[in-house]
KEKE-3310 file (N, C-alpha, C; in steps of 0.2 Angstrom, whole numbers, plus 5000, padded with zeros to 4 digits):
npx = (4556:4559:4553:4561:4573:4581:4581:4580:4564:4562:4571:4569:4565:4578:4585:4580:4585:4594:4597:4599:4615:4620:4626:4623:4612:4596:4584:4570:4554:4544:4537:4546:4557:4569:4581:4581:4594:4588:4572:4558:4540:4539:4538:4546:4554:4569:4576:4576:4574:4577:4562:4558:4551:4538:4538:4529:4518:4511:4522:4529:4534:4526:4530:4540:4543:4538:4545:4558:4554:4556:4552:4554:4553:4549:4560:4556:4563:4564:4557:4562:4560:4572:4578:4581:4591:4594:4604:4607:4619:4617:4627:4633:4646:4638:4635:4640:4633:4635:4639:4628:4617:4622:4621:4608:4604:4611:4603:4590:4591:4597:4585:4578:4579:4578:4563:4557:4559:4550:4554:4559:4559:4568:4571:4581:4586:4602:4598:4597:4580:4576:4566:4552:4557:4555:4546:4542:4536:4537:4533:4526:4528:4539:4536:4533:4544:4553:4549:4550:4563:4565:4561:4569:4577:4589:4609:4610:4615:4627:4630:4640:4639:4643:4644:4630:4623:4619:4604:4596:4595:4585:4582:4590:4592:4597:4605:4613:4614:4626:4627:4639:4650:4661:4670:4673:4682:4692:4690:4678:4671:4675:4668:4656:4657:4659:4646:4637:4639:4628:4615:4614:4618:4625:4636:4638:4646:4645:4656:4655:4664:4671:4680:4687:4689:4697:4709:4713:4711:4714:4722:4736:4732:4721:4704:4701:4684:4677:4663:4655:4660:4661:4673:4687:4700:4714:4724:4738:4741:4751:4764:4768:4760:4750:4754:4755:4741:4736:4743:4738:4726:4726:4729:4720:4709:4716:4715:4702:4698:4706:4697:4685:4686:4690:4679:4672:4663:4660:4668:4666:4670:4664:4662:4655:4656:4659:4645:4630:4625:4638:4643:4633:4630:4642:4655:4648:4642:4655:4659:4651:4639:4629:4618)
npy = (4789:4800:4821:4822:4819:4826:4840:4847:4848:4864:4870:4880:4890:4895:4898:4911:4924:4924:4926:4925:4933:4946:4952:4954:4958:4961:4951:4949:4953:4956:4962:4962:4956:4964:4976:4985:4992:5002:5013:5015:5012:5011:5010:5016:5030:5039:5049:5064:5072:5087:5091:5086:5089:5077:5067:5062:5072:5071:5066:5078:5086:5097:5105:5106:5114:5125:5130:5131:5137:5130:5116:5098:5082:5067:5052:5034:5020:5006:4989:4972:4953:4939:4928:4912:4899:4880:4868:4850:4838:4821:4813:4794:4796:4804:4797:4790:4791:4802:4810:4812:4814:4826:4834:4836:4842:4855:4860:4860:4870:4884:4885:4886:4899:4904:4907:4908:4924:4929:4928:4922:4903:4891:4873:4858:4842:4836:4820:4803:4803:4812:4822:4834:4852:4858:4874:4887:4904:4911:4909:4898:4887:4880:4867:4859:4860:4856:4841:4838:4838:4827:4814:4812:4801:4787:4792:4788:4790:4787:4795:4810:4823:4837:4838:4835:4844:4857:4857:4857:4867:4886:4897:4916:4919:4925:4921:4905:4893:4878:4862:4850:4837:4838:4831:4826:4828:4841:4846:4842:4850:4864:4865:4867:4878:4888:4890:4892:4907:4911:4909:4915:4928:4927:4914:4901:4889:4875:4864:4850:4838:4825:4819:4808:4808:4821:4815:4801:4785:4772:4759:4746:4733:4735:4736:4745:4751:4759:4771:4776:4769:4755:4750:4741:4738:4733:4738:4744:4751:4762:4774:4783:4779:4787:4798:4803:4803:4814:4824:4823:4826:4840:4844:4844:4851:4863:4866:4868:4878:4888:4888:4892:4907:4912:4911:4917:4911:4908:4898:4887:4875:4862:4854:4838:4833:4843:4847:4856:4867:4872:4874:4882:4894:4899:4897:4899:4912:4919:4920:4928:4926:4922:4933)
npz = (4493:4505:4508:4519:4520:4511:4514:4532:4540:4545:4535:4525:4534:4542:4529:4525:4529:4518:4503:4484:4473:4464:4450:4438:4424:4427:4419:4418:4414:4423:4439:4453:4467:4466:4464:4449:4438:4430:4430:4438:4441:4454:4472:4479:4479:4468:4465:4458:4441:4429:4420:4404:4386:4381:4394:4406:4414:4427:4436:4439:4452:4462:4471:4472:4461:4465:4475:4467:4454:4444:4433:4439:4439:4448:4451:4454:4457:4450:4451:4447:4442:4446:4437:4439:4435:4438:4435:4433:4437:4433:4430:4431:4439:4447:4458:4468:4486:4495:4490:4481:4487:4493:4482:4479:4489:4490:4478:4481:4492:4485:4477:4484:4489:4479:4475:4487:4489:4480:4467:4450:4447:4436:4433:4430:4426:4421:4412:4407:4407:4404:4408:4408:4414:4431:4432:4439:4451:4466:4484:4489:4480:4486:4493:4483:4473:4482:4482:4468:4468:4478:4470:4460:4451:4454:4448:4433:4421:4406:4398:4392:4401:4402:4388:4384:4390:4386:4377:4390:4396:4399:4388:4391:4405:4422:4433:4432:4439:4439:4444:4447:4446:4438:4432:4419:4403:4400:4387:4385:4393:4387:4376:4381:4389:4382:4375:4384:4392:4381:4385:4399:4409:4422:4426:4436:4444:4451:4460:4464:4476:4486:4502:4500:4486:4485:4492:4492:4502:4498:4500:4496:4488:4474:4466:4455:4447:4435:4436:4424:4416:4417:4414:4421:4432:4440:4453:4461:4477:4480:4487:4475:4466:4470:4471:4459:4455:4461:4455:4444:4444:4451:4441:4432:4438:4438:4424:4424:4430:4423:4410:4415:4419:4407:4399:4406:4419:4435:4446:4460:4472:4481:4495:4499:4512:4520:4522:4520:4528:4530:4518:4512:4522:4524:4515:4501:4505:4508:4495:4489:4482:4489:4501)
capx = (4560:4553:4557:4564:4580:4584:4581:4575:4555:4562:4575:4566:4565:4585:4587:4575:4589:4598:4597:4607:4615:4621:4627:4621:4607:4589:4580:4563:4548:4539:4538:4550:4560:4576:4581:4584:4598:4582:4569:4548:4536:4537:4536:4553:4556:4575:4580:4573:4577:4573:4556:4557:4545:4537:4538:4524:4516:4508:4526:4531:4533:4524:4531:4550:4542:4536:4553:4563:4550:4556:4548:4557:4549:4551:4560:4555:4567:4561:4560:4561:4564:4578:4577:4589:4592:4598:4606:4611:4624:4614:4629:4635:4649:4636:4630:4641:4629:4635:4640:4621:4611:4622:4619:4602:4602:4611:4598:4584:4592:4597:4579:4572:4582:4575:4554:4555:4561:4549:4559:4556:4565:4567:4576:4582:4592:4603:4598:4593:4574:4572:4559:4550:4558:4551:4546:4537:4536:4533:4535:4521:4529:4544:4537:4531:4551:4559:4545:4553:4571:4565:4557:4574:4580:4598:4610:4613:4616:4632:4634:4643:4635:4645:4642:4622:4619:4616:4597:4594:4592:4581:4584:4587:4591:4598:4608:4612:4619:4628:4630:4642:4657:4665:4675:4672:4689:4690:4687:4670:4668:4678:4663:4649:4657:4660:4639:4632:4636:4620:4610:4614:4623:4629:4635:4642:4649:4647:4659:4654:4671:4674:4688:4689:4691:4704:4712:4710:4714:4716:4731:4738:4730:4712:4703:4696:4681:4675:4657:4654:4659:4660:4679:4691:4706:4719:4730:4741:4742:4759:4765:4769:4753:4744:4757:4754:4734:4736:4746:4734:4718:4727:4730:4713:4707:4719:4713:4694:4698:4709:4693:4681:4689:4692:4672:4667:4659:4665:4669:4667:4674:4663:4665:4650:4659:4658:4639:4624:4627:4644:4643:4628:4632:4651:4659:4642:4646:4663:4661:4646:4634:4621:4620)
capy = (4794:4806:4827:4824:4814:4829:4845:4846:4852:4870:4872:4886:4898:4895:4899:4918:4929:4925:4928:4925:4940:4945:4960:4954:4964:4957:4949:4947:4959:4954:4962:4955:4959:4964:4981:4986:5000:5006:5019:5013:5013:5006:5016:5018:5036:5039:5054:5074:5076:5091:5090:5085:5087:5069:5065:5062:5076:5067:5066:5085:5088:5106:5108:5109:5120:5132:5134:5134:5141:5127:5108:5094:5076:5062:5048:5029:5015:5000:4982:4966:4946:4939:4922:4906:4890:4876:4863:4848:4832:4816:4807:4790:4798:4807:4791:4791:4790:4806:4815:4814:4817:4832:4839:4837:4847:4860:4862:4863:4878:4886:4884:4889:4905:4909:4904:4914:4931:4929:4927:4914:4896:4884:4869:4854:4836:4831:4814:4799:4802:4820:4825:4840:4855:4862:4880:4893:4909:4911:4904:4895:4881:4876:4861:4857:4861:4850:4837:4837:4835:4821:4812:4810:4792:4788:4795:4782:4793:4785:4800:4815:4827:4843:4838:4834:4850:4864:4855:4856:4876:4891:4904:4922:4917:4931:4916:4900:4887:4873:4856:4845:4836:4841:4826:4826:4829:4847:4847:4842:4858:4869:4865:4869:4884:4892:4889:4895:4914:4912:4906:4917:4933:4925:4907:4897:4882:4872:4859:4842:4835:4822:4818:4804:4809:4823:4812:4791:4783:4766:4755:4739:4730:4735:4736:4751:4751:4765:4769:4776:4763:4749:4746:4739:4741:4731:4745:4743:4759:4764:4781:4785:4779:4794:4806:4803:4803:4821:4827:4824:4831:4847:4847:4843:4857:4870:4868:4866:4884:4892:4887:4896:4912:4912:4911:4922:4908:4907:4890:4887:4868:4863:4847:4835:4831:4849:4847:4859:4872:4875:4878:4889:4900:4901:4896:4903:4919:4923:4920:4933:4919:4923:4937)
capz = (4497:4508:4509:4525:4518:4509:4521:4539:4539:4548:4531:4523:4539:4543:4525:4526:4528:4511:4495:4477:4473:4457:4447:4431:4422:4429:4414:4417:4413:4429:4447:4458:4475:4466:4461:4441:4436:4427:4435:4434:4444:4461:4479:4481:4478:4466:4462:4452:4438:4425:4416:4398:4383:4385:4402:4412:4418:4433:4441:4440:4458:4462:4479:4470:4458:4469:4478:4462:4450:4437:4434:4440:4438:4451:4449:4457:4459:4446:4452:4443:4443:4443:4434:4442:4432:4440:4431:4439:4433:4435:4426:4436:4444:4454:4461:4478:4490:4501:4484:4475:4493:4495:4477:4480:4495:4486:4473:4484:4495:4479:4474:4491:4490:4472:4477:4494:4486:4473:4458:4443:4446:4434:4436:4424:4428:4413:4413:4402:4409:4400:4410:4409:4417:4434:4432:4446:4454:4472:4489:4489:4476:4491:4494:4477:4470:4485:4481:4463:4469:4481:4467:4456:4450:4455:4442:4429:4414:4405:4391:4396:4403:4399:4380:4383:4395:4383:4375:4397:4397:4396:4386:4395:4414:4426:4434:4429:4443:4437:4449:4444:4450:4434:4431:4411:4401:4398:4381:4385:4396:4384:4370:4386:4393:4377:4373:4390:4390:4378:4389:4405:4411:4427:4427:4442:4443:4460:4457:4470:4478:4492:4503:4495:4478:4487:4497:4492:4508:4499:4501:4497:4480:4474:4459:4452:4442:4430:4437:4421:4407:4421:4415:4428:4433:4446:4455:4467:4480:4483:4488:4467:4461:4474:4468:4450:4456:4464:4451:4437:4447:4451:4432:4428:4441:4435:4416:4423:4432:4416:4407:4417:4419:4399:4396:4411:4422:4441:4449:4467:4474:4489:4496:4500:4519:4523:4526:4517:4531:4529:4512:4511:4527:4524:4508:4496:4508:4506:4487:4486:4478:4492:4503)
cpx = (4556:4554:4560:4571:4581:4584:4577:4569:4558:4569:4574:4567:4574:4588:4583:4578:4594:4596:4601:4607:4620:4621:4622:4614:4601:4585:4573:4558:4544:4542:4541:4553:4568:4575:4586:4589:4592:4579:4562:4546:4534:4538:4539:4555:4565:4577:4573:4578:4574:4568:4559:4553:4544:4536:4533:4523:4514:4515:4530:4528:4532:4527:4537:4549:4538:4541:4557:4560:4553:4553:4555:4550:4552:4552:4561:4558:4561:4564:4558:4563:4569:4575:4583:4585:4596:4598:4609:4613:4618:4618:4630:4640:4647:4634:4632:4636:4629:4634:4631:4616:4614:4619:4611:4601:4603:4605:4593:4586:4592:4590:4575:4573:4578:4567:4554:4555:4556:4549:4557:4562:4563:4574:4575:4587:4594:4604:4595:4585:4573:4566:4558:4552:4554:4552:4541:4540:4534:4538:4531:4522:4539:4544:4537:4539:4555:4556:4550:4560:4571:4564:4562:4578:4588:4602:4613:4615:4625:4636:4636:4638:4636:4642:4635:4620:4614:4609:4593:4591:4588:4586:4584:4588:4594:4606:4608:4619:4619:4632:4633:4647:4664:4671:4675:4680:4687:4690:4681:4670:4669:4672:4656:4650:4657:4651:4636:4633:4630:4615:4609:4619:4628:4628:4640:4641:4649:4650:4659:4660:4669:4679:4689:4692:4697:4708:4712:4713:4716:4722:4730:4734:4724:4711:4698:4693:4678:4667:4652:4654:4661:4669:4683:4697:4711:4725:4732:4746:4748:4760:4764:4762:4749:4747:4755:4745:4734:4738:4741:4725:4720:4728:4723:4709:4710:4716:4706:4694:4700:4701:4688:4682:4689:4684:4667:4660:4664:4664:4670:4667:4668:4660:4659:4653:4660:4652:4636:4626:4632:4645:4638:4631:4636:4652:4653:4642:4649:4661:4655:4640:4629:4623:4613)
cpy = (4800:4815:4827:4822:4818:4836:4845:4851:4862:4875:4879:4892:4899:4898:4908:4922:4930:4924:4927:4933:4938:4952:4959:4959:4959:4958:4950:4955:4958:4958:4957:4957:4963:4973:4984:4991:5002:5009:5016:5016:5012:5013:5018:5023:5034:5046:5062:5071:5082:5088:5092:5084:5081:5065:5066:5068:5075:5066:5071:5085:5096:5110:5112:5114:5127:5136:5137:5136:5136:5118:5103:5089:5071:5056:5041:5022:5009:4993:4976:4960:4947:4931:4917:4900:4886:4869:4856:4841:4826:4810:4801:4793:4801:4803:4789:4792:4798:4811:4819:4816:4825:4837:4843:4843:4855:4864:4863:4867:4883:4889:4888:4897:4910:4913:4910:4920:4932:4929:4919:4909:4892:4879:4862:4850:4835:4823:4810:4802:4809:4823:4831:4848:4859:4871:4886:4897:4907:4905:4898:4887:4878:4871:4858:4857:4855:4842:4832:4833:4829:4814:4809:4805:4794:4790:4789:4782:4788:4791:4806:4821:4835:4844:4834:4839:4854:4863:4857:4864:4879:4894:4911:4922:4924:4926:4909:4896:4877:4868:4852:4843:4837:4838:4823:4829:4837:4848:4847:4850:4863:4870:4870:4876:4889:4893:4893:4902:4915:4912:4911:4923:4932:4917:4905:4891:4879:4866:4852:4837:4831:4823:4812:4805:4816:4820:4804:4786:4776:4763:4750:4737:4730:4733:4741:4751:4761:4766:4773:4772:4756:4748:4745:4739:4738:4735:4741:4747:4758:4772:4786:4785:4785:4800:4808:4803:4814:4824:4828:4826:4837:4850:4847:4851:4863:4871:4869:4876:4890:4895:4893:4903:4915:4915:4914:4917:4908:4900:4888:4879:4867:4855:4845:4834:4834:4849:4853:4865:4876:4877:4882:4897:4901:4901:4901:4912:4924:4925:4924:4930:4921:4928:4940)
cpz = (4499:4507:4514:4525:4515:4513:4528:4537:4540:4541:4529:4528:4540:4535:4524:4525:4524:4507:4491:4477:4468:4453:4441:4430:4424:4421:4412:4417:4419:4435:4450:4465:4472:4462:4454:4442:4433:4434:4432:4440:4451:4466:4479:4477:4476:4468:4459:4448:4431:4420:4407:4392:4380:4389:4404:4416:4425:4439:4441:4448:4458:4469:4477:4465:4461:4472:4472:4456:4442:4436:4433:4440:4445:4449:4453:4454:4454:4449:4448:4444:4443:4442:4434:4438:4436:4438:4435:4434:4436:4431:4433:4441:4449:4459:4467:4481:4496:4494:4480:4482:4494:4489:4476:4485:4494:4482:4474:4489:4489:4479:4479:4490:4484:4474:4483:4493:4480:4466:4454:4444:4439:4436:4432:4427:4422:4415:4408:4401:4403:4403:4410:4414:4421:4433:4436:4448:4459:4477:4490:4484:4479:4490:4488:4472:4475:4483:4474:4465:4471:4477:4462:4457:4453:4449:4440:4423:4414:4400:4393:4396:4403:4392:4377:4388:4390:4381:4383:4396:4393:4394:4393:4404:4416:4427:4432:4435:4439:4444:4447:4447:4444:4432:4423:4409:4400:4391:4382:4389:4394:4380:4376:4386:4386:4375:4379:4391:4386:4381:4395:4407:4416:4428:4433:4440:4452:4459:4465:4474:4485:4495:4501:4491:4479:4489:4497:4498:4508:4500:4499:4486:4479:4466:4458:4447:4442:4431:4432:4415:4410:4420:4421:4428:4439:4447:4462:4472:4482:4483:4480:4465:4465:4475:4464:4449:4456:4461:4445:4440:4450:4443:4429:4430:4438:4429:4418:4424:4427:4412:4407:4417:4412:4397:4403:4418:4428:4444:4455:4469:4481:4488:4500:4509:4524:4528:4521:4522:4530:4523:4509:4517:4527:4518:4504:4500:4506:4500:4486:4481:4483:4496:4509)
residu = (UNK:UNK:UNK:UNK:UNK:UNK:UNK:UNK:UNK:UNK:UNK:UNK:UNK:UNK:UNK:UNK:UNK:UNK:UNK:UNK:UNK:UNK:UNK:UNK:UNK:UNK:UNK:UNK:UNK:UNK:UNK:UNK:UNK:UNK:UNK:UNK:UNK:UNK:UNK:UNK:UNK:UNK:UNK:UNK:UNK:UNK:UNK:UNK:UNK:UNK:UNK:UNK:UNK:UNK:UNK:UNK:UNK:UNK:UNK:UNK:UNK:UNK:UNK:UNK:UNK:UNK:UNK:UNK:UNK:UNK:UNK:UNK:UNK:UNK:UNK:UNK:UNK:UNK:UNK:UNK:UNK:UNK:UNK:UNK:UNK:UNK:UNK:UNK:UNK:UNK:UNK:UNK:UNK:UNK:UNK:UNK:UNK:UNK:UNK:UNK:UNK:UNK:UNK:UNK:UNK:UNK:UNK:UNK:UNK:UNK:UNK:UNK:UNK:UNK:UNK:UNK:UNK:UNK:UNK:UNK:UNK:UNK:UNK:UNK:UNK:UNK:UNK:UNK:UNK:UNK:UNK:UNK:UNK:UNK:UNK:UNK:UNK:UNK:UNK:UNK:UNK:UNK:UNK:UNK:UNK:UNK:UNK:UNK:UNK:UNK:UNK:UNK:UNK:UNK:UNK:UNK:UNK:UNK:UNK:UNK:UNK:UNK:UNK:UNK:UNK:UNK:UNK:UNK:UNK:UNK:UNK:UNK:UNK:UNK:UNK:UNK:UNK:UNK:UNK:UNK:UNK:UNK:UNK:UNK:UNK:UNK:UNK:UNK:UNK:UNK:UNK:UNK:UNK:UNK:UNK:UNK:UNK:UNK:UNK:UNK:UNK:UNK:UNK:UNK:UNK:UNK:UNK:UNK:UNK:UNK:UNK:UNK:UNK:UNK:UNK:UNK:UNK:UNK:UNK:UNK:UNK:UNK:UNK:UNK:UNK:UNK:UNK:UNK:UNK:UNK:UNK:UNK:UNK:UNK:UNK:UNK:UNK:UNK:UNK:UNK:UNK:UNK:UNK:UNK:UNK:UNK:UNK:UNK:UNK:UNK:UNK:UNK:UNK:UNK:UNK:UNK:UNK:UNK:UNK:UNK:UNK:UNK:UNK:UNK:UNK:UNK:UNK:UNK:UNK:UNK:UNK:UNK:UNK:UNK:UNK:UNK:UNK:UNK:UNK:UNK:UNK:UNK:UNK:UNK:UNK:UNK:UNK:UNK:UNK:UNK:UNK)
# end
């Protein structure tokens, strides 16, 4: 599989004038593009304020004491990383064919948006495979991040993926994006959600939906199998059975939503049939996710 099955070559510049955004407290002790509630050392001129025994002499401005005959010190705007995790489901249910190319696409804009800004990515599949978690600063490690993404098995995991995430993550993140379709019982996701404030100040939920699985447009006599534990299942679509469907995926969605609010993580729904455009430039918009 090539990079070009996951973003067009021109992705990156289309993607130039956004950014994550994020109140949380910036973590990282490194220089970065984003600006601290703290005061250091950068160019960017803050504030006076009165001279302190302690203080750096070297930033007594003498201009202000010449007019006001008292020392004031200057103070310059501190910047720092912001640190994105992105975590992504690689159980079976991601395995839809439009579902697992869009997550992907997801994870490498995300990704892109971190790398271009200079901020610290890392990035983790929960998957059988375990592999080593990608981790870099800079723009200059794009290709080398969508490369990774390109490079990931179909998802064949069979064990829940809510209740084998938390081993996935850094310690300390800024941000912390979570890709899943979020189709686990919500017990499983009460144990996770409860766990991840540790891990992260600002956690998102980008929860992977079709029209399909909103919308089942079957009819007549099928047989649904479980692309999780292979079981099968002979159903026979009638109006009832796709009321008694609808009913219990607004119930599952409502608890999934209860949830998150409970443990401070937000949950944004974006639907694979949308397109990659449409929910970075709009939807991630509105919701203040990019900026």
């Amino acid at each position: 599989m090539t990079t070009n099955t996951i973003v067009p070559k021109d992705w990156a510049g289309k993607l130039s004038r956004l950014s994550i955004s994020t109140k949380s407290k910036l973590r990282g002790q490194h220089k970065g593009s984003h600006r601290s509630q703290r005061f250091g050392a950068s160019l960017d001129f803050s504030d006076f304020r009165e001279y302190s025994p302690g203080d750096d002499v070297r930033q007594i401005d003498w201009n202000v004491y010449a007019r006001t005959d008292k020392y004031f010190i200057k103070r310059f705007l501190d910047e720092q990383e912001m640190r994105v995790h992105i975590l992504l489901d690689c159980t079976k249910s991601m395995s839809d064919p439009l579902k697992w190319t869009f997550a992907k696409q997801l994870a490498v804009s995300l990704g892109i948006l971190v790398l271009q800004r200079d901020d610290r990515l890392s990035f983790s599949a929960v998957s059988e495979d375990k592999k080593p978690p990608f981790r870099r600063k800079g723009a200059t490690y794009r290709k080398a991040f969508t490369q990774t993404i390109s490079d990931l098995n179909e998802p064949i995991m069979t064990a829940s993926f809510a209740e084998n995430a938390i081993p996935f993550l850094p310690k300390d993140s800024t941000v912390l994006f979570v890709i899943s379709d979020c189709l686990e019982s919500l017990e499983s996701w009460e144990k996770a959600l409860r766990k991840l404030p540790k891990f992260a100040g600002d956690i998102r939920i980008l929860q992977v939906v079709t029209n399909d699985e909103l919308s089942p447009s079957y009819t007549g006599d099928v047989q649904v199998v479980d692309v999780e534990t292979s079981d099968q299942l002979n159903v026979s679509i009638s109006s009832r059975v796709l009321e008694s469907y609808e009913e219990k995926r607004k119930l599952h969605q409502n608890g999934l939503e209860l949830l998150c609010n409970k443990f401070g993580a937000r949950l944004l729904q974006v639907n694979a049939d949308d397109g990659i455009s449409h929910v970075l430039f709009q939807q991630l918009l509105r919701a203040n996710w990019v900026q």
